[in-house]
ZAMARGU-4260 file (C-alpha; in steps of 0.2 Angstrom, whole numbers, plus 5000, padded with zeros to 4 digits):
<rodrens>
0) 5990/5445/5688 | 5999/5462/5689 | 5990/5477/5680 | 6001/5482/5668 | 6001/5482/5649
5) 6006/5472/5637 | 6001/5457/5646 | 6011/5441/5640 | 6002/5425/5643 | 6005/5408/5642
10) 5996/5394/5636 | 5999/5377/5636 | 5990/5363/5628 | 5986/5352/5615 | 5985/5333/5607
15) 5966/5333/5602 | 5955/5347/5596 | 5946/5346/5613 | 5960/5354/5624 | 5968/5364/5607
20) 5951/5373/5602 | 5948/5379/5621 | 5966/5386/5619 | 5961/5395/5606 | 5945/5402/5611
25) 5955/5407/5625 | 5969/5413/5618 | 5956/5424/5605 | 5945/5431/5617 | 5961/5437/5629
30) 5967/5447/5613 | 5951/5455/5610 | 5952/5463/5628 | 5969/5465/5627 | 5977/5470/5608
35) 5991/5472/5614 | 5993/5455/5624 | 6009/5444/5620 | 6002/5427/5619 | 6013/5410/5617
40) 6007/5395/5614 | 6016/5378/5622 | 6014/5361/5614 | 6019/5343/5612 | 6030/5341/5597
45) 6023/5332/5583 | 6004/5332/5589 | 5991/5343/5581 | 5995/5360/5590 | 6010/5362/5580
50) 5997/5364/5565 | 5982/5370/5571 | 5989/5385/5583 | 6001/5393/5569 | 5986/5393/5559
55) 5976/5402/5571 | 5988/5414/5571 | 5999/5411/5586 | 6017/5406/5590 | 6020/5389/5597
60) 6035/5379/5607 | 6036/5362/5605 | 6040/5350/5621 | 6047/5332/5616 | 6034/5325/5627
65) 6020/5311/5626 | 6010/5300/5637 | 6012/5282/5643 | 6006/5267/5634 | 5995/5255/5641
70) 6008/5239/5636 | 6028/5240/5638 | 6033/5250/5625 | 6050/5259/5620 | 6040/5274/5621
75) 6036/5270/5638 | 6054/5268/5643 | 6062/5284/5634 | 6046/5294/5646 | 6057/5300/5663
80) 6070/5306/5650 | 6054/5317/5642 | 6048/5321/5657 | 6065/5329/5663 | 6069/5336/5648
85) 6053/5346/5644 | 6054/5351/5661 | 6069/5362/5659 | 6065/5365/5641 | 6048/5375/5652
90) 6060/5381/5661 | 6070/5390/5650 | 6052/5397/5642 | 6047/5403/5656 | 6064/5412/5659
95) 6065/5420/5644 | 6046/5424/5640 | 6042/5431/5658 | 6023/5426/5659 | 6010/5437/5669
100) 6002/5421/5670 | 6000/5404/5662 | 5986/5394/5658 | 5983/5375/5654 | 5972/5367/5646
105) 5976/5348/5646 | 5986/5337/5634 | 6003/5331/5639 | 6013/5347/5637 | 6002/5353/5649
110) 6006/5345/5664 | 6028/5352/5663 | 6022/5368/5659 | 6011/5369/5674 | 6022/5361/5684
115) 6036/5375/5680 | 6023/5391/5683 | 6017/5386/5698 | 6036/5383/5705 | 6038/5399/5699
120) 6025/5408/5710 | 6017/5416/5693 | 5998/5417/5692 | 5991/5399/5682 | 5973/5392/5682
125) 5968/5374/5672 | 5952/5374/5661 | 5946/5357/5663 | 5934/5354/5650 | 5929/5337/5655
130) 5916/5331/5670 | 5929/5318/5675 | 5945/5326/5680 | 5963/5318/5673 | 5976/5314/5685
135) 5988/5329/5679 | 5975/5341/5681 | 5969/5334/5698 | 5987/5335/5703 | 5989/5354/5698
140) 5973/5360/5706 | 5983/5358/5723 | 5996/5373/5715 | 5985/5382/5703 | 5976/5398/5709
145) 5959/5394/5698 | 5952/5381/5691 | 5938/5385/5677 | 5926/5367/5673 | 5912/5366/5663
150) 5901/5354/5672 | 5893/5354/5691 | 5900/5342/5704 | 5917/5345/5701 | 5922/5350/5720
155) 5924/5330/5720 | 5942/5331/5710 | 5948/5349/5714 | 5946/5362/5729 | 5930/5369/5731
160) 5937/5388/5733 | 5946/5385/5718 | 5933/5382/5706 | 5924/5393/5693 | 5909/5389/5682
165) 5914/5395/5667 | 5910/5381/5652 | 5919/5378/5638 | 5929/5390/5630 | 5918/5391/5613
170) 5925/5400/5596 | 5919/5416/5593 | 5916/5409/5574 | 5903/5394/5580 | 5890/5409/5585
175) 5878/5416/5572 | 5878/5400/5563 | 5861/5403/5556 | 5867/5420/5546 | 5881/5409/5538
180) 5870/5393/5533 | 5869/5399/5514 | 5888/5403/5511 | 5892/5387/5521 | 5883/5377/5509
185) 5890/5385/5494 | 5908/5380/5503 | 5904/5362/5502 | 5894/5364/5484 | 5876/5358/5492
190) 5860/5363/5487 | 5850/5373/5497 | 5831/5363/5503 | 5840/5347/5507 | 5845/5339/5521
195) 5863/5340/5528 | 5870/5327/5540 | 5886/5329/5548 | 5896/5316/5556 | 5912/5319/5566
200) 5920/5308/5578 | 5932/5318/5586 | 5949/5326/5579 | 5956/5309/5578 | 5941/5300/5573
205) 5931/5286/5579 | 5930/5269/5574 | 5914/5262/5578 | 5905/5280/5571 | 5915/5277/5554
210) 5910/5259/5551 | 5893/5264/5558 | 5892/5278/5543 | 5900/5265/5530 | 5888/5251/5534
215) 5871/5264/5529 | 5880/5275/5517 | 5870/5268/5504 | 5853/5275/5513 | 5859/5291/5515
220) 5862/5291/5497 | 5848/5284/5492 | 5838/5298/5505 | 5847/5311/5492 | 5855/5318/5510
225) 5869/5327/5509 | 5882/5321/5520 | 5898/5329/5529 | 5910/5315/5536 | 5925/5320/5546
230) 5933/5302/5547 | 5951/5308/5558 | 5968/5304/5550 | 5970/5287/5555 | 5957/5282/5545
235) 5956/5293/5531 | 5966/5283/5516 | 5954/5268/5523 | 5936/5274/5521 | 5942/5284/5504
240) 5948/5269/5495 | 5929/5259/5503 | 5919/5273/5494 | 5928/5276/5476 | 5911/5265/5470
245) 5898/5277/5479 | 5889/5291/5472 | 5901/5305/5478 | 5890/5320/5474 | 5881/5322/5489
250) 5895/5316/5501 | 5911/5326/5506 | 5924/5318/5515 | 5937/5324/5528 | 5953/5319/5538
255) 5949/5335/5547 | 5937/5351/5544 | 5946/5367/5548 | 5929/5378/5544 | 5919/5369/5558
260) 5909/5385/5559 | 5903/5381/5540 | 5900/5362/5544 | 5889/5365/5559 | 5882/5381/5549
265) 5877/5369/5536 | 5870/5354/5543 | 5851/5352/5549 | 5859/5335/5559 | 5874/5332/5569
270) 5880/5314/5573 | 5896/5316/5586 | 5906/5307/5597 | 5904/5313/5613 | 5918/5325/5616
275) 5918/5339/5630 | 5922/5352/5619 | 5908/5344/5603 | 5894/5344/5617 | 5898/5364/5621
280) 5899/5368/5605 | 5883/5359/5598 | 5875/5369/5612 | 5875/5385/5600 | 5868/5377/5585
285) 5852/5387/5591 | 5841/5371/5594 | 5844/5360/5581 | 5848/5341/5583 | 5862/5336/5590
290) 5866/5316/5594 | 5881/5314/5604 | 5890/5295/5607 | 5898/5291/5621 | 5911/5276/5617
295) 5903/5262/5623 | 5918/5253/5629 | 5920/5264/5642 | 5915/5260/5658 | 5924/5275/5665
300) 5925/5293/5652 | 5935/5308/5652 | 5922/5314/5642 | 5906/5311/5653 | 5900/5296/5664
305) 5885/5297/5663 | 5884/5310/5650 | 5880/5324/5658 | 5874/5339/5648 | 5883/5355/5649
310) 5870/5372/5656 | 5871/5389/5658 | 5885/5388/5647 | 5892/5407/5638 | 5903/5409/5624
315) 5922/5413/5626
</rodrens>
């Protein structure tokens, strides 16, 4: 990337927390070094970048883009138009943005936006969070200059002189948990002394996790611990209208927590599906109990098969 300043950077990304937060982090950490630093943020309209990065602070681009269904869908024959029209709309980004260099970090925006950068000779690296490398990404490792992974072993999916051992990127506001535990549990209205379990499966939730936490709901209650559920949208409305008859007092129910750092601040246990970006992060809980799930009907996981657990990992 050329010395100069101010840089302008692009980052592109998006569809579940675990390539948004990275993003982030990245994004963050980039404008701590570098005040000055022009950074735009490119995503796939309708997805949950289009929320989460403007509340973070940052400008984002949407691409009409998704992936392709498993079954013969319309949204499956609409995709080559998608695909050709996000690539030009990267295009036309690019153009007028003039990136010193662009980053990825997975989702389905991702993959035009890379494809674009590296046409255009500009300085791009991928950040792979997971230990089993995506199509897209493995694709774009052949064009990219770097590519930063998280786990060893990952010479098997992209050029060995490409790779750096970086981790995760990890928010800044995840550290320190400790000195926030008591205004974390005065956010969610807890007392202090008690035990505090939280559950999250993932930015879009997890089924099997859900209906594992509705089905001994009632010992938890009756254990008098205090509970934080992130359920994911799609099953929100669901699990709120199951426990209108529960005692509510110790239980606070999410779609989505945006103050994760209070929710991991607060909690003596964490329950989690087993998502790249959830085992870095529930590294820095400074030692406390973690349990991580790995969907069991995968034989085959983006996010870890078998589960490896990340090391020597810093923060972003």
């Amino acid at each position: 990337m050329k010395s100069k300043q101010p840089y302008r950077i692009i980052i592109s990304g998006g569809g579940t927390g675990g390539h948004i937060y990275p993003a982030i982090a990245i994004a963050n950490t980039f404008k701590e070094r570098h005040p000055d630093a022009e950074i735009l943020f490119v995503g796939a309209t309708g997805k949950m970048e289009m929320t989460r990065v403007p509340e973070a602070g940052y400008t984002i681009i949407g691409l009409w883009i998704s992936g392709l269904q498993r079954s013969l869908s319309l949204s499956n024959l609409v995709f080559p138009l998608k695909l050709i029209l996000s690539y030009f709309k990267a295009r036309s980004i690019v153009k007028r943005f003039k990136p010193d260099a662009v980053v990825g970090t997975g989702g389905y925006a991702s993959g035009p936006m890379m494809m674009v950068a590296t046409q255009r000779k500009i300085p791009s690296l991928i950040q792979e969070q997971n230990s089993y490398a995506g199509l897209t990404n493995k694709r774009l490792s052949e064009k990219v200059q770097k590519v930063c992974v998280a786990y060893p072993g990952m010479e098997k999916y992209f050029p060995k002189e490409k790779l750096v051992f970086t981790g995760n990127p990890v928010r800044n506001d995840i550290l320190n948990l400790e000195s926030k535990r008591m205004q974390a549990l005065n956010h969610f209205a807890f007392v202090p002394g008690e035990k505090t379990l939280l559950i999250i499966g993932g930015s879009l939730g997890a089924r099997t996790i859900n209906e594992s936490v509705l089905g001994g709901l009632d010992k938890l209650i009756d254990a008098r611990v205090q509970v934080i559920w992130q359920t994911g949208k799609m099953y929100f409305e669901s699990i709120k209208a199951q426990i209108v008859d529960k005692d509510l007092r110790r239980l606070r129910v999410y779609d989505f927590l945006k103050q994760m750092d209070f929710a991991y601040a607060a909690s003596d246990v964490v329950v989690s599906r087993a998502g790249a970006l959830s085992i870095s992060e529930c590294v820095w809980r400074g030692g406390r109990p973690s349990w991580c799930l790995r969907p069991m009907w995968r034989k085959t996981t983006r996010q870890g098969m078998p589960l490896p657990w990340p090391t020597n990992m810093q923060p972003s």
